[in-house]
Each structure stands twice: as structure tokens, then as C-alpha cells.
N, C-alpha and C positions, 0 to 999 in steps of 0.2 A: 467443612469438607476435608477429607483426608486427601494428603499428598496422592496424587498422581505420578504410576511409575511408564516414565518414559521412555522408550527403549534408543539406541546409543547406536544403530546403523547408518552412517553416513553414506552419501552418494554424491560425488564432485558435480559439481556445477556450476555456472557464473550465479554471480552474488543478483539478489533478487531486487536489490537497493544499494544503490552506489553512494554519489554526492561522498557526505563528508563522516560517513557512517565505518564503523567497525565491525567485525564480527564476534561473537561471545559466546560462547558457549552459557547451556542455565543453568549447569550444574555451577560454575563459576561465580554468576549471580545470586543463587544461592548462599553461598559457601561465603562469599568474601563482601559483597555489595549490604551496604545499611540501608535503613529502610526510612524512609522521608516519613515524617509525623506532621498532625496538624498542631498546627503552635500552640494556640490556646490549653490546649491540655494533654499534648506529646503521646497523644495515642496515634499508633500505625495507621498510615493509608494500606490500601488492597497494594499489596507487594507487585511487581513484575511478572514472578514466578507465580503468584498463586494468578495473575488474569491469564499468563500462558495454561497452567494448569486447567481452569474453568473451561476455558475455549477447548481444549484440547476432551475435557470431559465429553463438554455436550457435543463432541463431534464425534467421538466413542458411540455415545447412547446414539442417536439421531443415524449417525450412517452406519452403525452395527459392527462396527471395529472390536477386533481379538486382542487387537494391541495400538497403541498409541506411536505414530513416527516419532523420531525425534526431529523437531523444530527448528527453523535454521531460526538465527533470532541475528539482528544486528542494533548497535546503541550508538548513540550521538550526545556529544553535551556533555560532557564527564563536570561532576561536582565533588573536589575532592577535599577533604581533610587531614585531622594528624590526632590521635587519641591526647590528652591531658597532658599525659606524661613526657608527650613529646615535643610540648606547646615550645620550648625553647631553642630545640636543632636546629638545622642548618637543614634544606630539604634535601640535599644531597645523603647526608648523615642517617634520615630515616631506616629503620628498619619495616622489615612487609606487615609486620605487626600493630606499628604505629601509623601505619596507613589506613584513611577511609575512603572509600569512593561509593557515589554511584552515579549511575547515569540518567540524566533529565528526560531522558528519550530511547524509547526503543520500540520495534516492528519486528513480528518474527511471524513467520509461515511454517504449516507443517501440509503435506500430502497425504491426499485421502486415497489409499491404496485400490486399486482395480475398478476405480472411476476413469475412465479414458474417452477421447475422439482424436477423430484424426481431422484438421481443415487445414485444407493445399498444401497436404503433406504435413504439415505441423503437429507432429502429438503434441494433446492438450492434455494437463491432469487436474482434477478437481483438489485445489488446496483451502484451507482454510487457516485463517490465522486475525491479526490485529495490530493496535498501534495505543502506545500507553504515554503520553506526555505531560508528564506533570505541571511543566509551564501551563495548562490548561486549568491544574484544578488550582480552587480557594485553601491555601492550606494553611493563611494564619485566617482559620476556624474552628471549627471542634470535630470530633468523631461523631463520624451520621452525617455531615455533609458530603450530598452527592461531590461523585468521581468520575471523572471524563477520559470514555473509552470511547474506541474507534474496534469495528469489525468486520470483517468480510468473509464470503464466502464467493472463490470463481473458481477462474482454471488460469492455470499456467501452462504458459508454453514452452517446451521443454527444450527447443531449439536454444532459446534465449533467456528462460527465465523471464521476460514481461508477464506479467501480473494481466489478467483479461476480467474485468470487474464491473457489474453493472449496478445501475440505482438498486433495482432487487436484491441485491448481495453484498449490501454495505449497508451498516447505520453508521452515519460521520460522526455524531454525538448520543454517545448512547451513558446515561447515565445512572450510577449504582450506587447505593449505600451498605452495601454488603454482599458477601460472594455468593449468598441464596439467590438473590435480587438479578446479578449478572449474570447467573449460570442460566436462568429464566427466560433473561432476553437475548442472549444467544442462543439458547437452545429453540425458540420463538423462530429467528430469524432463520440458521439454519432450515429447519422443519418448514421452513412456507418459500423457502426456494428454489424454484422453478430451473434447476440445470440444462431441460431440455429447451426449453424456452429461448433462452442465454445462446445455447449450441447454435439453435434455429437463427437468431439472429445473425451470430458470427459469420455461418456458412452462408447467409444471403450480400456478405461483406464482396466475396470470391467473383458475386455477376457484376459488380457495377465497377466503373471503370473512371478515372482523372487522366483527362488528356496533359501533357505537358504544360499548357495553357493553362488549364485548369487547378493544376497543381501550383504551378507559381503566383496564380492568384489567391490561392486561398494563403501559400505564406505570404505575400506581401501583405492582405490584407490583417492577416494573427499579428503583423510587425504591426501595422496603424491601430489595432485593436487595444494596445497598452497604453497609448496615446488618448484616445478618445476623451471628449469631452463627457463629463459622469450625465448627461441628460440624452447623450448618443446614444453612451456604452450600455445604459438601461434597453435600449431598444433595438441591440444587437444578439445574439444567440451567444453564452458566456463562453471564455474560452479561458482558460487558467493556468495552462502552460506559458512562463516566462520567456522572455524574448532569447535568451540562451538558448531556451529549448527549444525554440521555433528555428533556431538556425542549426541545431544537431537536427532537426527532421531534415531539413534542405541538404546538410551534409550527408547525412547517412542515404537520402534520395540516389544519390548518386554512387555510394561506396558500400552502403551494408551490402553481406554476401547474401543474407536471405531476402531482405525485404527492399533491394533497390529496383528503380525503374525499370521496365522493358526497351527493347531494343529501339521501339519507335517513342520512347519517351512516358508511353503509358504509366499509371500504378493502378490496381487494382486497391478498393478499399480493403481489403485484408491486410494486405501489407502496407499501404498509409495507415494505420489503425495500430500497427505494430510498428512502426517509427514513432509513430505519438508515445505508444504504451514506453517504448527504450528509450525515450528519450524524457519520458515521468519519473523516470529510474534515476536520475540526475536531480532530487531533490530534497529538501531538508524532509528529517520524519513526520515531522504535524504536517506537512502537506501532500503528504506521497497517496494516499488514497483519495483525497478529494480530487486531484490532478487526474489517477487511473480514472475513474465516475467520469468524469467529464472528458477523456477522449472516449469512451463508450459512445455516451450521449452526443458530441461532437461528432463523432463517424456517421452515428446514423442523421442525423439531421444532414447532412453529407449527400447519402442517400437519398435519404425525403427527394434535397433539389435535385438531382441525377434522375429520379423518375420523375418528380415534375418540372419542366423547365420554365413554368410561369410560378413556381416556387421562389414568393419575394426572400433569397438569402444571402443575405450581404456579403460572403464572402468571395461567394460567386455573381455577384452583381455584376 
């Protein structure tokens, strides 16, 4: 596949993933970053830029783009080196020359231009992007062993940049042995996702409603959820947000400007939905999508017992 030209218009925003992540530009990855080989016989893995590239193709072809955003990309995990020549310095002493790097981890989104909604108040945009970890793949193996990508296709919310992700709009493990191969199953997955569908869900988040009560029950019960005996926790509804992040929901409850409680204590599940999503934002890259997926699915099972109240769900038990 020939390079993909990206176009270089930025637009400020809070960063789409925090935790312990950086931000980079790809022309930079490009240009200065080596490219991890598999050991056995030191041929390339699928680069960073050419999976950004692929993604960014088949969301060109699929949603009829004139031109490609430029991608906000962030990396974690820096693996660095020093060329031959410079095997004897002092790291201070290096020059930018004799430096290698690259990084074990990266997640980067781009925007699908003039896909929009708006729920309670919140412009939403349709982005697409992914997550490339190489601590994931076999790489003392050979060229042609599969390569473990992550993808997604939702909406961001542009207030805050949380990530709005559903099981239809993510493959957590998607596997490729060449960039025909990937472009296939992303182009797949895009092409059979349902946007409206997703919207439909979101906006029925806005009618149901956690009394105060209800809300401190469900964090207490996400704090004994980590605890759980493994013959329990099988038979609990999974929750995968860490105990950290279960106490930034409770803190931001009470302090975020957009999504904190009402005056008599209320939340509506829109905005508990979007304390989950900011509070997913606080996590390493191989986990950051699997955590969005499951406040999704966490929200609405939410819902389920909200409309039925003989709905056996443990957190509201």
C-alpha cells in the first residue's frame, strides 16, 4: 500500500488518553522511530505508521473522505538505544544521531469530519482510530506471524474528549499478517457499524436516572468487585475499571463541571457513563479500549435494572 497523505490541521483539545501516555506527532515516528523486527529472521513487524495509515485508508474509502484528518496519536513505554558507534559514551555525551527509540505502545484517533449529534448538549463526533502494543505480539518468531491490533470506530465527545465505544465498534484482538489482511478487517468492521444504532442507545442513557443511594451503591459495590472471590466474580456482571478509577467516578460525582450530580443528588446515566468514559482516560494503552467497551456495556446493564426492578443485579442489590 502506498503511504497515506495526511493532512497537518490541528485543533486544541484535551488529550483523548492521559495516564502515563505522551503525545507525538507521526511524522516524528516516521522520521526518527526504528521498527521492532521478529527475532528469528529480523524482518519488520507492520510499523505504527503504516497501522495508523491502514485505519486512516479504510475510513477514506468506507465514509467517503476527500482527505484524511490528521490523527492525534499518543505512546507509552519508550525502548531506547544507542547506534554501534556509540556503544562506549556516556548517555549524557550521545548525540540525536546515535540515539534509537521507539515506543512499546501507542493509541491514536483521527475525526470523521461532518458526522455529528448532539446528546444533552454534548456534541458528539464520529472518530475512528486504534491501539498497537507490541508487548502483545510473538516477536521472537518469523515474518507471517500474526500481529495484535486493537480498533475502533465511535464518537467522541467533544466537550471532554471521552472516547463513546461500543462492542460493535471495537475488535479488542484483531489479528493480521500483512497490511492487505488489516486494511480488510478494518475496512469489515467500519462498513457493518451501525452509528445510528450506538446514537439510539446513548440518547436513551439521558431518561434513566441514579438516585444518590443508588449511585453510592453501585461505587461501593465496583470497590468489593476487585476483591471478589474468582467463583463470585464469574457470576457478577464484569466491571474492569480499577479501584483508582472507581474513586475518580465518586470524585468527579461531585466536582466535574459537566457530568456532576444534580442538585438533589441525582445523575442521570449520560453523565455516570461519561465519568466512567474520563475516568478510562486514566489508563495504560493495552487497556484503554477494553475499559471504554465495558463502561458502554456496564451503563446499559445499568439501565436493564432501572427499568426492571426485579432485575437480579448485584450492584444494585
Amino acid at each position: 500500500m502506498e503511504a497515506l497523505e495526511i493532512s497537518h490541521v490541528e485543533v486544541s483539545a484535551p488529550p483523548f488518553l492521559e495516564a502515563n501516555t505522551a503525545e507525538i506527532a507521526l511524522r516524528e515516528i516516521r522520521e526518527r522511530h526504528v521498527i521492532p523486527v521478529f527475532l528469528k529472521d529480523n524482518e519488520p513487524t507492520i510499523s505504527q505508521v503504516e497501522f495508523v495509515e491502514v485505519v486512516a485508508e479504510a475510513a477514506r474509502d468506507v465514509f467517503g473522505l476527500s482527505a484524511t484528518p490528521s490523527p492525534k496519536v499518543r505512546v507509552s513505554h519508550p525502548i531506547k538505544g544507542r547506534t554501534y558507534e556509540a556503544r562506549q559514551k556516556k548517555a549524557h555525551d550521545l548525540l540525536p544521531h546515535e540515539k534509537t527509540i521507539y515506543y512499546e505502545r501507542m493509541a491514536f484517533m483521527l475525526t470523521i469530519p461532518g458526522i455529528t449529534d448532539v446528546i444533552n448538549g454534548n456534541l458528539l463526533e464520529l472518530t475512528v482510530g486504534g491501539v498497537k502494543a507490541y508487548n502483545l505480539d510473538n516477536l521472537n518468531s518469523i515474518k507471517g506471524s500474526p500481529e495484535h491490533f486493537k480498533v475502533f470506530v465511535g464518537f467522541r465527545n467533544f466537550v471532554c474528549t471521552n472516547l463513546c465505544v461500543s462492542t460493535d465498534g471495537a475488535k479488542l484482538d484483531m489479528r493480521a499478517k500483512s497490511l492487505e489482511d488489516l486494511y480488510q478487517q478494518v475496512f469489515l468492521l467500519f462498513q457493518d457499524y451501525d452509528a445510528v444504532k450506538q446514537l439510539s442507545h446513548m440518547n436513551q442513557f439521558t431518561g434513566y436516572y441514579l438516585e444518590e443511594r443508588q449511585f453510592a451503591q453501585i461505587i461501593g459495590r465496583a470497590r468489593l468487585y476487585q476483591f471478589l472471590p474468582r467463583e463470585l466474580k464469574a457470576e457478577v456482571p464484569e466491571l474492569l475499571i480499577n479501584d483508582t478509577q472507581v474513586s475518580r467516578v465518586a470524585e468527579c460525582y461531585y466536582s466535574d463541571p459537566n457530568f456532576q450530580r444534580g442538585e438533589n443528588g441525582s445523575i442521570d446515566l449520560w453523565r455516570f457513563y461519561n465519568l466512567m468514559t474520563g475516568a478510562v482516560k486514566h489508563s495504560y494503552i493495552d487497556k484503554y479500549l477494553e475499559r471504554g467497551v465495558n463502561s458502554f456495556d456496564f451503563t446499559q446493564q445499568v439501565q436493564e435494572a432501572l427499568e426492571s426492578p426485579s432485575h437480579n443485579f448485584w450492584y444494585l442489590r
